[in-house]
C-alpha positions as CSV (number, residue, x, y, z in Angstrom):
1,X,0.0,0.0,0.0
2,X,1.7,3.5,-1.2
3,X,0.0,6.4,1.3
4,X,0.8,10.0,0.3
5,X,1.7,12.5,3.0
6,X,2.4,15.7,3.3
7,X,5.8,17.9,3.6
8,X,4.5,18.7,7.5
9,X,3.3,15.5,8.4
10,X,6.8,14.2,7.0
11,X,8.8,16.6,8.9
12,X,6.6,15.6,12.1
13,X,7.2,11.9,11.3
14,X,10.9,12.4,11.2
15,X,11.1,14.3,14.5
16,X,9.0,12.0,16.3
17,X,11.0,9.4,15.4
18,X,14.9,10.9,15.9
19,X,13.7,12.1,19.6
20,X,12.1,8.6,20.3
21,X,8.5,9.2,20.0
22,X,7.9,6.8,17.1
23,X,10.0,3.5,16.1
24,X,9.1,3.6,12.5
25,X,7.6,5.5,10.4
26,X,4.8,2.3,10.3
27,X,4.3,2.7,13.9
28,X,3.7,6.1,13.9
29,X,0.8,5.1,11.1
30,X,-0.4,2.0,13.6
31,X,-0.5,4.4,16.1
32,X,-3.0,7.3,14.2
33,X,-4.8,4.9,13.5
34,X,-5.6,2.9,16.7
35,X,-6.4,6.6,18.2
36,X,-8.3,7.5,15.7
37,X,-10.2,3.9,16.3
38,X,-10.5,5.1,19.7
39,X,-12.0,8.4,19.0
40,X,-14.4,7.0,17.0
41,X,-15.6,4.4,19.5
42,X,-15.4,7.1,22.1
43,X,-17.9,9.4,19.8
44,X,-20.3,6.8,19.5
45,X,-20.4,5.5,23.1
46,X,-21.9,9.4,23.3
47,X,-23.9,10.1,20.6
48,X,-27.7,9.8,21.1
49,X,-30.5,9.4,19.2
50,X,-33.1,10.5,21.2
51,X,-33.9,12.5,24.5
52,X,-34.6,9.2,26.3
53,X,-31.4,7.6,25.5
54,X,-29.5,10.6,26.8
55,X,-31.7,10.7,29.8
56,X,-31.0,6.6,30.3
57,X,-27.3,7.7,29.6
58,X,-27.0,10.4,32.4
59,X,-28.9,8.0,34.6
60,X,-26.4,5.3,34.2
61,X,-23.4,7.3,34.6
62,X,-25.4,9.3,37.7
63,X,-25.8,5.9,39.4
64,X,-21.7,5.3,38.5
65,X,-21.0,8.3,40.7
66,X,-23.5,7.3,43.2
67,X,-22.1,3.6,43.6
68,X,-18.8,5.4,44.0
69,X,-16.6,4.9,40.5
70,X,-16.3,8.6,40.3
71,X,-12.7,10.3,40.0
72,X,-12.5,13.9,41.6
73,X,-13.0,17.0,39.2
74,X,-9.4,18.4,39.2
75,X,-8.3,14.9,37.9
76,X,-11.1,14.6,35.2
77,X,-10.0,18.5,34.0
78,X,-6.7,17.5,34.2
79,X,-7.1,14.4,31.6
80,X,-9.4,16.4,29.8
81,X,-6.6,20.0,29.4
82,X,-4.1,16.9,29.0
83,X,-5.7,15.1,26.0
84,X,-6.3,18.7,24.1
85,X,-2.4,19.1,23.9
């Protein structure tokens, strides 16, 4: 398979692999693409179709908290500032 990318993406590519972030060039690709597997699962675990399936969805995850599986708000902004960067 040939994949076409572009001078940036090349230049980030070859950084991220002379400082250690990446192996390969393939990994890298593996990589991108398991997140991006990820992010899709992760969009459709909170997509709704309706008003009750959100309700039934904020009822689940209120009962979560309630059973105690919660993690305290500065750690759930921190994953969330972390993940944007």
């Amino acid at each position: 398979m040939n994949v076409e990318i572009n001078s940036a993406m090349l230049s980030f590519l070859d950084h991220g692999i002379r400082d250690g972030l990446f192996t390969s060039v393939d990994a890298a690709i593996e990589e991108g693409l398991v997140l991006l597997a990820k992010q899709k699962q992760l969009r459709k675990s909170f997509s709704v179709s309706n008003e009750n399936e959100l309700l039934n969805k904020l009822d689940t995850g209120l009962s979560s908290l309630d059973a105690g599986h919660g993690i305290p708000a500065s750690q759930a902004f921190h994953m969330i500032r972390s993940q944007r960067h």
